[in-house]
N, C-alpha and C positions, 0 to 999 in steps of 0.2 A: 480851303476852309469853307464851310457852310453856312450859307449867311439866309437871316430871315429880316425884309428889312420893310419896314410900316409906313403906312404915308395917310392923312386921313385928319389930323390932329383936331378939333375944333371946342368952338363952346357956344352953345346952343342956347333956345328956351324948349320950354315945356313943350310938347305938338310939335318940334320941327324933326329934320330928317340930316343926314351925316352918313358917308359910304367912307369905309375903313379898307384900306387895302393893303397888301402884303405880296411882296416881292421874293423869290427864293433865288440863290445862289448856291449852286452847287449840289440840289437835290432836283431832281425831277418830282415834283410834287405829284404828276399823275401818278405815281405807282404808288406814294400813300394816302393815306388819312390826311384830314387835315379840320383845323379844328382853331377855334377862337377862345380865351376866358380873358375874364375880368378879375382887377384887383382891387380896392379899397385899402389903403394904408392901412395897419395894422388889423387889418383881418384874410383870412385865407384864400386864396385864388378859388374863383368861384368858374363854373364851366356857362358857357354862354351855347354852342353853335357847335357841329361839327357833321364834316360831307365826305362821302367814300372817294377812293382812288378815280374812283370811273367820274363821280360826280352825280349818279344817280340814288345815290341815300344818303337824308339828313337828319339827323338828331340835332333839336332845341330844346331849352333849361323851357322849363313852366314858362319864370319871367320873359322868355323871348319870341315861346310861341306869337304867330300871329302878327307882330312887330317886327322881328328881324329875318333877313333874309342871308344867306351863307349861300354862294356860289362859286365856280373855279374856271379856271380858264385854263386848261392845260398847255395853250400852244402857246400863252404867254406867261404860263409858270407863273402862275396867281392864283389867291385865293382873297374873296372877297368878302366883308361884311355889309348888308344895307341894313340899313337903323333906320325904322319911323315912329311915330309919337313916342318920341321922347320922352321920357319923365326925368326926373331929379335922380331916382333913385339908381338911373341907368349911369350915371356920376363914378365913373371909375378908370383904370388905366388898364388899358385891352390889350392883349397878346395874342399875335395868330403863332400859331406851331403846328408842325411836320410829326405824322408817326413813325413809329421806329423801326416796324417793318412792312415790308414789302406785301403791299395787297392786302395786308390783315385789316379788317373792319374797322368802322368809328367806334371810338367810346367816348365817355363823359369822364374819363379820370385821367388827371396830367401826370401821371407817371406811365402812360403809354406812350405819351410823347417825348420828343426828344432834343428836338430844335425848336428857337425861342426868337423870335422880334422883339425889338428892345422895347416897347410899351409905347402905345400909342394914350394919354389922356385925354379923355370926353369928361366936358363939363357941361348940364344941365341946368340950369337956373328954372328957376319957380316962378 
């Protein structure tokens, strides 16, 4: 079975920093995509982060230019999130996921994805 499994959890202020990490089982992440969103309780997963197979191209959401960093470590079959200045609104429960296939490009839409870490929550205070 394939497992995607989060480690990272915290709760913050405003201006501080939190590294999210993500563990795969049973996929070799180098040969996909890989990619981070965020969730808010009743509203729809939003897309955060996402790094090609190789690890050499990344797409971020507006809100995470310049703030977040998305990085992979193939020999240890990871894929990272680093978070700096925090804000409130960055307040949601995170998911790294695996692409579905093999070498195809990043994108910004989770139905290209296919495997899911159970949700990691970041809380921001004000």
């Amino acid at each position: 079975q394939v497992h995607m499994v989060e480690s990272g959890e915290g709760k913050v202020q405003t201006g501080e920093s939190l590294r999210l990490s993500c563990a795969a089982s049973g996929r070799r992440l180098s040969l996909y995509a890989s990619a981070w969103f965020r969730q808010v309780p009743g509203k729809e997963r939003e897309f955060v982060a996402a790094i090609s197979w190789s690890g050499d191209s990344t797409i971020y959401a507006d809100s995470a230019k310049g703030r977040f960093t998305i990085s992979r470590d193939n020999t240890m079959n990871t894929v990272s999130l680093q978070m700096t200045s925090l804000r409130p609104d960055d307040t949601a429960i995170y998911y790294c996921t695996a692409g579905r296939t093999l070498f195809a490009s990043p994108t910004t839409e989770s139905g290209d994805y296919d495997i899911w870490g159970q949700g990691t929550p970041v809380t921001v205070s004000s």
